[in-house]
Structures are given as structure tokens and as C-alpha cells.
N, C-alpha and C positions, 0 to 999 in steps of 0.2 A: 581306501580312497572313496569306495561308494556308499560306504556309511557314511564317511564326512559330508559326502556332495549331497546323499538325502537329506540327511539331518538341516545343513543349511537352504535347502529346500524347502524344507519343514516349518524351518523357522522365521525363513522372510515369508514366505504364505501367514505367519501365526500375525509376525509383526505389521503384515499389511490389514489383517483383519481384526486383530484384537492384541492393542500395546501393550495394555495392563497386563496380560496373560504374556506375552513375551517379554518383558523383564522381570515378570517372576520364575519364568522358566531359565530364564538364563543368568538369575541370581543363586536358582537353585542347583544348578550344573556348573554353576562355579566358571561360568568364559564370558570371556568380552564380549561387545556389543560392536559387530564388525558388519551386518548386516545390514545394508544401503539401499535403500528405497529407488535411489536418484542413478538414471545408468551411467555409466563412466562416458566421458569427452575425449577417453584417450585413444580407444578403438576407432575413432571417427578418420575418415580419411583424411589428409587435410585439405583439400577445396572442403566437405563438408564441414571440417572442423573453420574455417574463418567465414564462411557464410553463416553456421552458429555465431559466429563473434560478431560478424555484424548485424544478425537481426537483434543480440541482443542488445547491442548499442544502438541502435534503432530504436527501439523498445525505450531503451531508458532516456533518450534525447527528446524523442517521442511526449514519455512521460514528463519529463523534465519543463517541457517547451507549454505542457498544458497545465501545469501548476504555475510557473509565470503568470501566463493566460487569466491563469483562477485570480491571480494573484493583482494583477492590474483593471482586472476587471472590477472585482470587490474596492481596490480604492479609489478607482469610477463611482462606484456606486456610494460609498462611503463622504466620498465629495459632492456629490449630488443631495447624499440627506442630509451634507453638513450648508448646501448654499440655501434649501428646502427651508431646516430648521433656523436659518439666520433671517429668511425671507420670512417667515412666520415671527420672527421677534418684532421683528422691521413692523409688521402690521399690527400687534397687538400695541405696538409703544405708539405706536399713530392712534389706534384706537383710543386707547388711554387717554391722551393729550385732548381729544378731539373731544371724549366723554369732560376731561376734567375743566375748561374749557364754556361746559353747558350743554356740548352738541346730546342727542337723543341716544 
């Protein structure tokens, strides 16, 4: 049992420091790829376990609420260059009229 728990010792140290080197080691030893970077959620007590659930819906509401954001802003902005570039046609077609007309 304490070769096993070294060896996977070994191996998430190899896989946190050099991947390429641990899928070659663990293609060459012939075993699955069981070794998880990420700590388990399931040892958490549960108050901490739903205080993680809510920060992370937090997090993504959070997230969610500032991509709208992005998102109505840009078509602010996009109707702005679009009344910009209609106000600019508006003057050049007066311009025109005023040039064809005789003005200077």
C-alpha cells in the first residue's frame, strides 16, 4: 500500500510539473490517468460545501450580469456610431446640393 501511495505521489507531483513527462510515464506503465489536480468537493463539510455553491453561482451570475453589461453597452455604442454616421451623410448630401446649386 505504500508503494502504491508513493508512486501516486510521484506522479501527481510529475503531472503538476511536467504533463508531457507524465503521460509518457503512465503510457509506459501501462495505467490510467486517475490522477486529479482538482481537490475533491466531497470531503467539504456541508455548510462549506453550499457556501462553495453559492460563491460559485455568484461568480457566474456575477459573470453573466457583466457580459449583458458588455453587451448593451456595445449596442449603445453601435447606435451612437450608427446616428453619428447617418448625421454625417445628412451633411455631406446638404453639402452637395448647396455645392451643385453654385454655393462655394
Amino acid at each position: 500500500v505504500k508503494i502504491v501511495s508513493d508512486r501516486r505521489k510521484l506522479l501527481k507531483y510529475l503531472k503538476k510539473e511536467d504533463n508531457d513527462r507524465y503521460y509518457d510515464v503512465i503510457k509506459k506503465l501501462e495505467i490510467r490517468d486517475t490522477i486529479s489536480l482538482v481537490p475533491p468537493r466531497a470531503f467539504l463539510p456541508a455548510k462549506a460545501a453550499i457556501a462553495a455553491a453559492q460563491k460559485t453561482r455568484q461568480r457566474q451570475q456575477t459573470l453573466l450580469q457583466a457580459a449583458k453589461d458588455q453587451a448593451a453597452a456595445n449596442k449603445r455604442s453601435e447606435a451612437k456610431a450608427e446616428a453619428r454616421r447617418k448625421r454625417q451623410e445628412e451633411l455631406d448630401r446638404l453639402d452637395q446640393e448647396y455645392r451643385d446649386k453654385g454655393g462655394t
